[in-house]
TORDO-763263 format. One line per field, with one value per residue: residue number from 0; residue in three letters; x, y, z of N, C-alpha, C in turn. Coordinates in Angstrom, 1 decimal. Example, Ala and Ser with C-alpha at 12.3 -4.5 7.8 and 13.67 -1.06 7.14 Angstrom:
2
seq <- c(0	1);
type <- c(Ala	Ser);
n_X <- c(13.2	12.8);
n_Y <- c(-5.7	-2.2);
n_Z <- c(7.8	7.1);
ca_X <- c(12.3	13.7);
ca_Y <- c(-4.5	-1.1);
ca_Z <- c(7.8	7.1);
c_X <- c(13.2	12.9);
c_Y <- c(-3.3	0.0);
c_Z <- c(7.8	7.9);
end
This chain:
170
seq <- c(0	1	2	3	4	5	6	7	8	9	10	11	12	13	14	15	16	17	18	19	20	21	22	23	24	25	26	27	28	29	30	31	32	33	34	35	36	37	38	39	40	41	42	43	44	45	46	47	48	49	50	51	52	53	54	55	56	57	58	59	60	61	62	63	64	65	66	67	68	69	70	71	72	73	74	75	76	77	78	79	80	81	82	83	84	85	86	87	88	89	90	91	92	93	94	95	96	97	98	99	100	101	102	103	104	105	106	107	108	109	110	111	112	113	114	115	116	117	118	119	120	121	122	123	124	125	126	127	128	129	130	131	132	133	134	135	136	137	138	139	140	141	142	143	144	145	146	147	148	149	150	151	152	153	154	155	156	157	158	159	160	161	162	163	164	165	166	167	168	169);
type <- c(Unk	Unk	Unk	Unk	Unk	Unk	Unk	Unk	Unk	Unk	Unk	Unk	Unk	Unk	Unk	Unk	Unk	Unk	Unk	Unk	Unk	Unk	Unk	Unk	Unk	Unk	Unk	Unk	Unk	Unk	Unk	Unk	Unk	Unk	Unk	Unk	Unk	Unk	Unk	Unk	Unk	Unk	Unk	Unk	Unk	Unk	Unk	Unk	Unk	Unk	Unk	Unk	Unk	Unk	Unk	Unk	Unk	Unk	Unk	Unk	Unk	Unk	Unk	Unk	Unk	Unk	Unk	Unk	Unk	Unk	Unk	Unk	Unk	Unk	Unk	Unk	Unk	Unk	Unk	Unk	Unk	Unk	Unk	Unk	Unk	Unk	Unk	Unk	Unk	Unk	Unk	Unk	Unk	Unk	Unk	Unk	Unk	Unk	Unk	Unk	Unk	Unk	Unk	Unk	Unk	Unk	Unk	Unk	Unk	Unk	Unk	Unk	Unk	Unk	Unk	Unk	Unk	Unk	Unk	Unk	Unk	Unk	Unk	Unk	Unk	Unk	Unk	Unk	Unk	Unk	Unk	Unk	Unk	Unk	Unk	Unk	Unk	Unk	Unk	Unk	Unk	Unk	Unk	Unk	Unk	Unk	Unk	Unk	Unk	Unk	Unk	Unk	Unk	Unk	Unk	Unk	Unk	Unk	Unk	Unk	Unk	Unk	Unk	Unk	Unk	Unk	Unk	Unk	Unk	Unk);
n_X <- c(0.2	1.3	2.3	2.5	5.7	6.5	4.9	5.4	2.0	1.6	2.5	5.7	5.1	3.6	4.3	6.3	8.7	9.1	10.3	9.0	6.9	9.0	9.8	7.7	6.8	9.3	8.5	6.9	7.1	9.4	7.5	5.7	7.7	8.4	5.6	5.7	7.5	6.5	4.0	5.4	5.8	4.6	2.1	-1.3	-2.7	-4.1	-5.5	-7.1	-8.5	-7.5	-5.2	-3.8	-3.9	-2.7	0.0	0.6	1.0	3.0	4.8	5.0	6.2	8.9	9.4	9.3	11.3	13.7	13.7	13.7	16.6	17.7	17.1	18.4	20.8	20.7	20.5	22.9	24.3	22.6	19.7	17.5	17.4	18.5	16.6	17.1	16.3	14.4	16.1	14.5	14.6	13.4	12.1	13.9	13.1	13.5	13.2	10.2	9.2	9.3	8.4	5.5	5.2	5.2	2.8	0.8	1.6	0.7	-1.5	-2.7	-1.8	-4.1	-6.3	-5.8	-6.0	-8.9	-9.7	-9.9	-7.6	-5.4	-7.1	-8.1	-5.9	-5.3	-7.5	-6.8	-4.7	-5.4	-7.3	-5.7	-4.0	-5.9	-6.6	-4.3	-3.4	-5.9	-4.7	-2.5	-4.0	-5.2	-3.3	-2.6	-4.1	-4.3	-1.7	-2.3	-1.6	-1.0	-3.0	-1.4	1.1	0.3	-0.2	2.0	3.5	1.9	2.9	5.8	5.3	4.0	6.0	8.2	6.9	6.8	8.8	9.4	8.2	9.6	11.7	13.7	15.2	15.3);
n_Y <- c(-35.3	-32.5	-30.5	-26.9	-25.6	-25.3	-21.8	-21.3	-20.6	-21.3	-23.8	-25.6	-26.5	-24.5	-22.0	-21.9	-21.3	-18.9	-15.2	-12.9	-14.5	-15.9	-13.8	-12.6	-14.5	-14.1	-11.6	-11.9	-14.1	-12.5	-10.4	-12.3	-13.0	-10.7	-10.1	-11.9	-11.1	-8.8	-9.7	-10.5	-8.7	-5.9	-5.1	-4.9	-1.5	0.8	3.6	7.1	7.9	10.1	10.7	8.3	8.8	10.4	9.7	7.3	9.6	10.2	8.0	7.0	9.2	9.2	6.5	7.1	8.9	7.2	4.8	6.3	7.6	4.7	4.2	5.9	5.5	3.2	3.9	4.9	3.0	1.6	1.6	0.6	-2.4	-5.6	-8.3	-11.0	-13.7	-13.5	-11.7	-9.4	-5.9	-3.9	-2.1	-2.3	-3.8	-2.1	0.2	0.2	-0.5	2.0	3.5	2.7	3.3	5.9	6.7	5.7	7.2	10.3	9.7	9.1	11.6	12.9	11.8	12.4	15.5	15.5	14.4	16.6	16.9	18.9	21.2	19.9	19.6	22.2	22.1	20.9	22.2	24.7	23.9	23.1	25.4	26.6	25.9	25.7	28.1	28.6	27.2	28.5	30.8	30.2	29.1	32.2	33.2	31.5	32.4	34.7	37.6	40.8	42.7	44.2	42.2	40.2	41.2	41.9	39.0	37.9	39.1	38.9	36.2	35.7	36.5	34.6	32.5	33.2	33.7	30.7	29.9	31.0	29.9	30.4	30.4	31.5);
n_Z <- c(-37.7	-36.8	-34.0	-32.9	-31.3	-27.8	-27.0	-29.3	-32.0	-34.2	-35.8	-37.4	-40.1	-40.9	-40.8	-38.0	-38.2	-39.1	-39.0	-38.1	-36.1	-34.7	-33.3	-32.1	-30.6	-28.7	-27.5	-26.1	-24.4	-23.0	-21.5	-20.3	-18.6	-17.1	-16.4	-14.1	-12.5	-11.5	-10.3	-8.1	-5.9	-3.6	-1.6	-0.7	0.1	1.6	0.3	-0.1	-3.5	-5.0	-3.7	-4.8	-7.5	-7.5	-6.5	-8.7	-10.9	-10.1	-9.9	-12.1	-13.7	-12.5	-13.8	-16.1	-16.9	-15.6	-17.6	-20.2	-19.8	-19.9	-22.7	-24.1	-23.6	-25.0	-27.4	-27.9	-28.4	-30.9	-31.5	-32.6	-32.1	-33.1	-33.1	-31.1	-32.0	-34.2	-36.2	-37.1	-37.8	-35.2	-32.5	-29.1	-26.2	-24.6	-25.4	-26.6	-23.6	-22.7	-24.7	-23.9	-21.4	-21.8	-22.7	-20.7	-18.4	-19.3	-20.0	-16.8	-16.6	-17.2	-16.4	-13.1	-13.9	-14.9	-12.7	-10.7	-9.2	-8.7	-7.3	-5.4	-4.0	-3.1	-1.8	0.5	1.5	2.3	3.8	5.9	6.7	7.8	10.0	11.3	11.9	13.3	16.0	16.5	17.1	19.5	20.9	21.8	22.7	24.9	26.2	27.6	26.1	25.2	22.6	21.5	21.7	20.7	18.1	17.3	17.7	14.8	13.3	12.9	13.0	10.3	8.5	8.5	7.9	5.0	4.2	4.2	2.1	0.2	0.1	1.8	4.8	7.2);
ca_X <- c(-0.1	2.9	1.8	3.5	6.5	5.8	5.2	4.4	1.0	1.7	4.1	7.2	4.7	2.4	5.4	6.4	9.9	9.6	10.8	8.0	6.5	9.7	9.8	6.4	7.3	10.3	8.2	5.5	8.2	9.6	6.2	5.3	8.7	7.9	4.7	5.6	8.3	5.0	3.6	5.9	5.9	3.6	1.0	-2.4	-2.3	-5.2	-5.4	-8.1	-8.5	-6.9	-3.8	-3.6	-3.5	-1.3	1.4	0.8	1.4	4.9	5.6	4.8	7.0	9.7	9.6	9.5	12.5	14.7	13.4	14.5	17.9	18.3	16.8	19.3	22.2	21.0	20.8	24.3	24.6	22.3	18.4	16.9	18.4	18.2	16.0	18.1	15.5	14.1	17.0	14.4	14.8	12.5	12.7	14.3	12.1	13.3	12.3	8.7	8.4	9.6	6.6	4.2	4.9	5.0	1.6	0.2	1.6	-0.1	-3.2	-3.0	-2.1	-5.3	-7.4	-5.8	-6.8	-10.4	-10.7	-9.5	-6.7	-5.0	-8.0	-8.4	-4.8	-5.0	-8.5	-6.3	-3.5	-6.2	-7.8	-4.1	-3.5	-7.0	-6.3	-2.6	-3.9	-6.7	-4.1	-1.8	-4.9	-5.8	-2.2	-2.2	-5.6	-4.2	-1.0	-2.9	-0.9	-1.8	-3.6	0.1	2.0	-0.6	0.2	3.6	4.0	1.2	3.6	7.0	5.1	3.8	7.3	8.8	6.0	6.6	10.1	9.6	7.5	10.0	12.7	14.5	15.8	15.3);
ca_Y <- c(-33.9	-31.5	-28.7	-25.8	-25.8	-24.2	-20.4	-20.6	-20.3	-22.2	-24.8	-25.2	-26.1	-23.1	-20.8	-21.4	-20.5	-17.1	-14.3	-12.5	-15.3	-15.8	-12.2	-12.3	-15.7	-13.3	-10.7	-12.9	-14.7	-11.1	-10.0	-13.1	-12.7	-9.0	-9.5	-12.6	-10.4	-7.8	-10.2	-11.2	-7.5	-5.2	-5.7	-4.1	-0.6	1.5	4.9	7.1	7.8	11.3	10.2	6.8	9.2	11.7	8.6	6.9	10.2	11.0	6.8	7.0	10.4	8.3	5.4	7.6	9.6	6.3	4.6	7.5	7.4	3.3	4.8	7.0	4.5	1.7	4.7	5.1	1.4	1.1	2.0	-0.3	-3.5	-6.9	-9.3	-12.2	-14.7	-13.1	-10.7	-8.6	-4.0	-4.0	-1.4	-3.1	-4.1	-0.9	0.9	-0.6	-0.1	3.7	4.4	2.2	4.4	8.0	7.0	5.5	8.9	10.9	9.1	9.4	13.0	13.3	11.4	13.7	16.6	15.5	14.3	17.9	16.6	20.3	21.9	18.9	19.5	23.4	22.9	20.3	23.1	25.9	23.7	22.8	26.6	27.1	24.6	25.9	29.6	28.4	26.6	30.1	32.3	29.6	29.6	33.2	33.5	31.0	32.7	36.2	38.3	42.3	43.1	44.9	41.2	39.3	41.5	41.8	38.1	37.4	39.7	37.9	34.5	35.6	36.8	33.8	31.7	34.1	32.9	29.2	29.6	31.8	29.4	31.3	30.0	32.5);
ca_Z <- c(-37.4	-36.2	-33.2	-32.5	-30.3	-26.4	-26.8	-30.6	-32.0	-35.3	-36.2	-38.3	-41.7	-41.3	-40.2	-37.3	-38.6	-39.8	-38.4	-37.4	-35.5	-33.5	-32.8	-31.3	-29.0	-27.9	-26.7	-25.3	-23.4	-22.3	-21.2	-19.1	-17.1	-16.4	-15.0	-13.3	-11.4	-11.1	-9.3	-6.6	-4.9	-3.9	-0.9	-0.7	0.6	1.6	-0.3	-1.4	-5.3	-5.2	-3.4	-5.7	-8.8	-7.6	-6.4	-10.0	-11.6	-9.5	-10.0	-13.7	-14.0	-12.7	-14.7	-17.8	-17.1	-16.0	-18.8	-21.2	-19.6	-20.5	-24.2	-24.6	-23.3	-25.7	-28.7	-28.1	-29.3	-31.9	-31.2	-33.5	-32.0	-33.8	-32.5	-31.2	-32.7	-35.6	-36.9	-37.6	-37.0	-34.1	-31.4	-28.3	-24.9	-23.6	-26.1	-26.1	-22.6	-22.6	-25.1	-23.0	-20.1	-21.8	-23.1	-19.6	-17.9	-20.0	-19.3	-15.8	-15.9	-17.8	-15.2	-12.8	-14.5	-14.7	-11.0	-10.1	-8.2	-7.8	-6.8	-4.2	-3.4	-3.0	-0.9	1.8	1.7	2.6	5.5	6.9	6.8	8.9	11.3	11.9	12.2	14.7	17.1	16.7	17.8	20.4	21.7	21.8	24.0	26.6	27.1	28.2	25.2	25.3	22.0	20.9	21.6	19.8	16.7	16.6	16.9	13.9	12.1	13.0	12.1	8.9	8.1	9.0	6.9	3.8	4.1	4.1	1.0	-0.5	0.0	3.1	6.3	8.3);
c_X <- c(1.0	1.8	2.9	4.7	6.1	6.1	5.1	2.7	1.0	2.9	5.0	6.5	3.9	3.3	6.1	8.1	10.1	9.8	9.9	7.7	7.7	9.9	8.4	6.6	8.0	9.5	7.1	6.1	8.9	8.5	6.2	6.4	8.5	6.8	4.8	6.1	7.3	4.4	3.7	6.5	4.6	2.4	0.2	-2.4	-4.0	-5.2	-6.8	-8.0	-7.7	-5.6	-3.3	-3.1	-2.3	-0.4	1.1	1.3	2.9	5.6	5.9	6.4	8.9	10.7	9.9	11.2	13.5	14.5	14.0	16.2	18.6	18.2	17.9	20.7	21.9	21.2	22.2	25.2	23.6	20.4	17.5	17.7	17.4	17.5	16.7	17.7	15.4	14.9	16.1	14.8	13.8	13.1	12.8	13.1	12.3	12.6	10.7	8.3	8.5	8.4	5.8	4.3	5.0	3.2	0.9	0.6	1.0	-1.2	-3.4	-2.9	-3.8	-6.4	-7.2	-6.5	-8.1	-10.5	-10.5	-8.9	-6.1	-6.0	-8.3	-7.2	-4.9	-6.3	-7.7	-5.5	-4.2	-6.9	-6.8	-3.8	-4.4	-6.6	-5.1	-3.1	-3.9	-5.7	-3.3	-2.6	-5.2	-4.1	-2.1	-3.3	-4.6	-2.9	-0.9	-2.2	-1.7	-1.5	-2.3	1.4	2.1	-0.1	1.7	4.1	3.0	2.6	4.6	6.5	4.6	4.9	8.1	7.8	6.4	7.9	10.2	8.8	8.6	11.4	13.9	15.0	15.6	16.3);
c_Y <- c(-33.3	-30.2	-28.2	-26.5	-24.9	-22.5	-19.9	-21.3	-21.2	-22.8	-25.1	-24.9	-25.4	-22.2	-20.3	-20.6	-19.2	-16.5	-13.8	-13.5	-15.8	-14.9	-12.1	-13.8	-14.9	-12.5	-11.1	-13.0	-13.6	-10.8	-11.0	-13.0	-11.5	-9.4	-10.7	-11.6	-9.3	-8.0	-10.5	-10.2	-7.3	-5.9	-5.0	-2.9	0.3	3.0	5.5	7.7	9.0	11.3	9.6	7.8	9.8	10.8	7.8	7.8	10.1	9.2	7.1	8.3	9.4	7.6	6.4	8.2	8.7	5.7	5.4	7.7	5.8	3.6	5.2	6.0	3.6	2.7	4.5	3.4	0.6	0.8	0.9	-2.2	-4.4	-8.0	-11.3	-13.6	-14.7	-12.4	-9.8	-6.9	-4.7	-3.0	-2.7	-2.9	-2.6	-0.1	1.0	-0.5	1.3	4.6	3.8	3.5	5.6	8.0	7.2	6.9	9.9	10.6	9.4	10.9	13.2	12.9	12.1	14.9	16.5	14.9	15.6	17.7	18.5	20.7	21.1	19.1	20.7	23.2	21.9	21.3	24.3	25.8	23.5	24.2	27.2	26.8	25.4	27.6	29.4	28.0	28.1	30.7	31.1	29.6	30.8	33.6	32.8	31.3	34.4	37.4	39.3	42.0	43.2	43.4	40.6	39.9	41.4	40.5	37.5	38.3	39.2	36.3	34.8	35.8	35.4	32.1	32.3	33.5	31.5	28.7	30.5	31.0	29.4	30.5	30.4	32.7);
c_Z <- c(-36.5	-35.1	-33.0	-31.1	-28.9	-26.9	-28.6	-30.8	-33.3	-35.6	-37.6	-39.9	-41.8	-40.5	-39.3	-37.0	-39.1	-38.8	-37.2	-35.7	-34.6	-32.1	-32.1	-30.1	-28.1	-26.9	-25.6	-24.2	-22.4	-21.4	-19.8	-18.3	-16.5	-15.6	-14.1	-11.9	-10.8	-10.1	-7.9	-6.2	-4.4	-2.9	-0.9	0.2	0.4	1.6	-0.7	-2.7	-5.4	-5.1	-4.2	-6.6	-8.8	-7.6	-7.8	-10.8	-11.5	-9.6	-11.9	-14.4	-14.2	-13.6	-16.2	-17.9	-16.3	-17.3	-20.1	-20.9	-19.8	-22.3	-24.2	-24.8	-24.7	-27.2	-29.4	-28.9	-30.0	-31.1	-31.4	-33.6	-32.6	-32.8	-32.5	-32.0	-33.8	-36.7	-37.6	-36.7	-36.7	-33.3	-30.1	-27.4	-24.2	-23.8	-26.1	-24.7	-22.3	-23.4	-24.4	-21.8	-20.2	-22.0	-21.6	-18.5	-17.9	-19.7	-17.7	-15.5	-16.6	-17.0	-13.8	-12.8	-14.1	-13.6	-10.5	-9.0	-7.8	-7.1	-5.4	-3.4	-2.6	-1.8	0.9	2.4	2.9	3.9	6.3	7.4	8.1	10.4	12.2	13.0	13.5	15.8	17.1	17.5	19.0	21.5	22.7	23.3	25.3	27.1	27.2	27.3	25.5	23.8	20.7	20.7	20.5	18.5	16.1	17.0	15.8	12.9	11.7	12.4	10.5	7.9	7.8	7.7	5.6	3.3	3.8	2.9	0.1	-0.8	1.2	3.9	7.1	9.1);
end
C-alpha cells in the first residue's frame, strides 16, 4: 500500500502526480505559511464593535489598494503566472489574495452600513461639538464678559471653526 507524500491528499497511483493536485499542495503550503506568519503578531486589543469595523474597513481599504499595486506590477510580467509545480494558467497568490480582500472589504463596508456606523459617527461628532460649546459658554461666564464681548467672541470662534472645516488656517 503506497500513501500520499506530506501535503498531498492522494498518492502517486491515484494522481498524486497531476497537475491539479500539485497546484492545490502549492497553495495549501502557501496558505499555511501566511497564517502561520498571522499568527505570530497581533495582541488582544480592547475596542467596541463600531470602532473594530470602522478600523477593518480603513485596514481592509489598505490592503486592497497595496495589493492592487503588487497586481498591477506582476501584470506587467505576465498576470496569469505558471504554477511552479503544476505548469498550470492559474492566477498568482497575489492575485488570489487581491480578490479575497476586494470581496472581504466589501463585506465589511456592508456590515458597516448596517450597524449605522456613520450615523454613530456623526451622533459622537454632535456630542463633541456640545461638550466644546458648553466649556466656551462656561469659560465665558467665569471670565465676567459684557453681553457685547460674549458675542463678538462666539462670532470670531465660529469664524475661526468655519475655517478649520473649510480647510483654512486662519
Amino acid at each position: 500500500m503506497k500513501y500520499p507524500k506530506k501535503d498531498f491528499t492522494v498518492c502517486q497511483a491515484h494522481g498524486g502526480e497531476a497537475p491539479q493536485v500539485k497546484a492545490a499542495v502549492e497553495r495549501r503550503q502557501q496558505e499555511r505559511s501566511a497564517l502561520l506568519a498571522l499568527e505570530s503578531f497581533g495582541i488582544p486589543v480592547v475596542v467596541d464593535p463600531h470602532t473594530a469595523l470602522l478600523q477593518e474597513l480603513h485596514r481592509s481599504a489598505g490592503h486592497v489598494e497595496w495589493l492592487g499595486a503588487v497586481v498591477a506590477d506582476t501584470e506587467r510580467g505576465g498576470l496569469a503566472e505558471r504554477s511552479s509545480v503544476s505548469g498550470l494558467n492559474e492566477p498568482s497568490v497575489w492575485v488570489r489574495l487581491y480578490q479575497g480582500e476586494r470581496k472581504h472589504y466589501l463585506d465589511v463596508a456592508k456590515a458597516c452600513h448596517a450597524a449605522g456606523i456613520e450615523d454613530h459617527r456623526i451622533e459622537l461628532e454632535q456630542r463633541d461639538a456640545r461638550m466644546v460649546v458648553a466649556k466656551f459658554e462656561r469659560a465665558l461666564t467665569r471670565m465676567r464678559l459684557t453681553d457685547e464681548q460674549k458675542h463678538e467672541f462666539k462670532v470670531i470662534a465660529a469664524e475661526e471653526f468655519l475655517a478649520i472645516e473649510g480647510g483654512g488656517v486662519g
